[in-house]
C-alpha positions as CSV (number, residue, x, y, z in Angstrom):
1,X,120.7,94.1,59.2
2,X,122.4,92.1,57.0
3,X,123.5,95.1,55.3
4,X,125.0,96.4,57.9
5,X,127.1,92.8,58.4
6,X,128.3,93.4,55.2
7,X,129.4,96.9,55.7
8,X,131.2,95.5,58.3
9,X,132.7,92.5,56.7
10,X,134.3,95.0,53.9
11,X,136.1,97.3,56.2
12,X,137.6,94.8,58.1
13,X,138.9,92.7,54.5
14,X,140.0,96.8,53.9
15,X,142.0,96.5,57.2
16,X,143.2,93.1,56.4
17,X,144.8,94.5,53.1
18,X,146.2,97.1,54.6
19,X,147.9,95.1,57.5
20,X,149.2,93.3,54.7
21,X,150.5,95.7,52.6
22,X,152.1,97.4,55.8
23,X,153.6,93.8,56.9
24,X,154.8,93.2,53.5
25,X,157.1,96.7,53.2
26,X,158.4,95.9,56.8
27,X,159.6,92.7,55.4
28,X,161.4,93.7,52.2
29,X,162.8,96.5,54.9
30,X,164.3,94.5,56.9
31,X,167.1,93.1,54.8
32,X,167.9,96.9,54.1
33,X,167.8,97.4,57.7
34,X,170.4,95.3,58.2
35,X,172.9,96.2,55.6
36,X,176.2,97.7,56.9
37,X,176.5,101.9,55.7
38,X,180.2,101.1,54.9
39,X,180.5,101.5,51.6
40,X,177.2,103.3,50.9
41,X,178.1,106.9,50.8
42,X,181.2,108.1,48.6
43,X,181.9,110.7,51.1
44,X,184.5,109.7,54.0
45,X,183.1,112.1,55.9
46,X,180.2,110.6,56.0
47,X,181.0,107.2,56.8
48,X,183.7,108.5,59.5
49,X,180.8,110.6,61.0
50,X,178.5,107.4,61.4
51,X,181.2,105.5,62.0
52,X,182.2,107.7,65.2
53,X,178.4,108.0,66.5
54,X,178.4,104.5,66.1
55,X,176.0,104.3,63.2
56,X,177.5,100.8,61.7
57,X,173.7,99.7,59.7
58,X,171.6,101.6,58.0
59,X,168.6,100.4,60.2
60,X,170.3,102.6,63.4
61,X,170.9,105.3,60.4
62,X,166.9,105.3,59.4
63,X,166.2,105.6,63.0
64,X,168.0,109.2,63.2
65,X,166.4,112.5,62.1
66,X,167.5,115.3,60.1
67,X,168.5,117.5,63.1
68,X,170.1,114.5,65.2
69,X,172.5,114.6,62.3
70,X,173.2,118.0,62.0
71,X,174.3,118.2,65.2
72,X,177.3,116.1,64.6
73,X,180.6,117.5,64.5
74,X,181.9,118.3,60.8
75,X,178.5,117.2,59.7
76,X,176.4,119.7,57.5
77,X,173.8,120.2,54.6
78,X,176.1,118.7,52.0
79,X,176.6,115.5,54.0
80,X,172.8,115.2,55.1
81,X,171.7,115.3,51.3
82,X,174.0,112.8,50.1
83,X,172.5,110.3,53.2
84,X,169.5,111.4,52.0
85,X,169.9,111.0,48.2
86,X,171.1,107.0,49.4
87,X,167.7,106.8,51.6
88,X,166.2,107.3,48.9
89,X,167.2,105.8,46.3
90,X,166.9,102.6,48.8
91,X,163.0,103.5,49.7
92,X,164.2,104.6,52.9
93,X,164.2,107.7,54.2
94,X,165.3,109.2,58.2
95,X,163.3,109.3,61.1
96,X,161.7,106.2,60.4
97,X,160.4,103.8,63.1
98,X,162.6,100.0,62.9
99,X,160.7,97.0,64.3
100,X,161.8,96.1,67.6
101,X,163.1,92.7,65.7
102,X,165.3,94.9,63.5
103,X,166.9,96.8,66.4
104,X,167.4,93.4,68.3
105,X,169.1,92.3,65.4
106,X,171.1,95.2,65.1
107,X,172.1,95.5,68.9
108,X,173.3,91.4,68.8
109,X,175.3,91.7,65.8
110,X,177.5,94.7,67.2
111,X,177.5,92.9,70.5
112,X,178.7,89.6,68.2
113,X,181.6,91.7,66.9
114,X,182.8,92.6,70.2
């Protein structure tokens, strides 16, 4: 019996950890999220690309997959590895879910602009 308590006790510190490590990377995210892509990419045909689908931060970038980009117009392979290449290099990469918070944050700063 008191065994099994234990058992129990350890699995939920394991989930405890984990919901902290997870809550920790969101956080150090976030700031990321936020950062404009202007300037990011040394290709203006990347920046005009986002610019026109009204990508303005990279958290409405990370939100987009591989094939939403490709589908762009004047937007191919060499354009999707260099976003790519800046993902990563930033710990980021596409298709990535944004907390709601993020995407708030996002959608009241554009409004802000306006």
């Amino acid at each position: 019996m008191i065994d099994n308590i234990i058992e129990k006790l350890e699995r939920i510190i394991q989930d405890l950890k984990l919901l902290k490590e997870v809550t920790e990377r969101n956080y150090k995210n976030s700031s990321l999220f936020l950062q404009r892509v202007e300037g990011l990419f040394s290709s203006a045909r990347v920046f005009y690309t986002l610019k026109n689908n009204d990508i303005e931060y990279v958290g409405e970038l990370v939100q987009r997959t591989r094939y939403e980009l490709l589908r762009y117009p004047n937007f191919g392979i060499k354009s999707l590895k260099e976003i790519e290449s800046v993902l990563d290099v930033m710990g980021l990469q596409l298709g990535m879910d944004v907390p709601l918070e993020i995407i708030d944050t996002i959608n009241n700063l554009k409004k802000s602009k306006l």
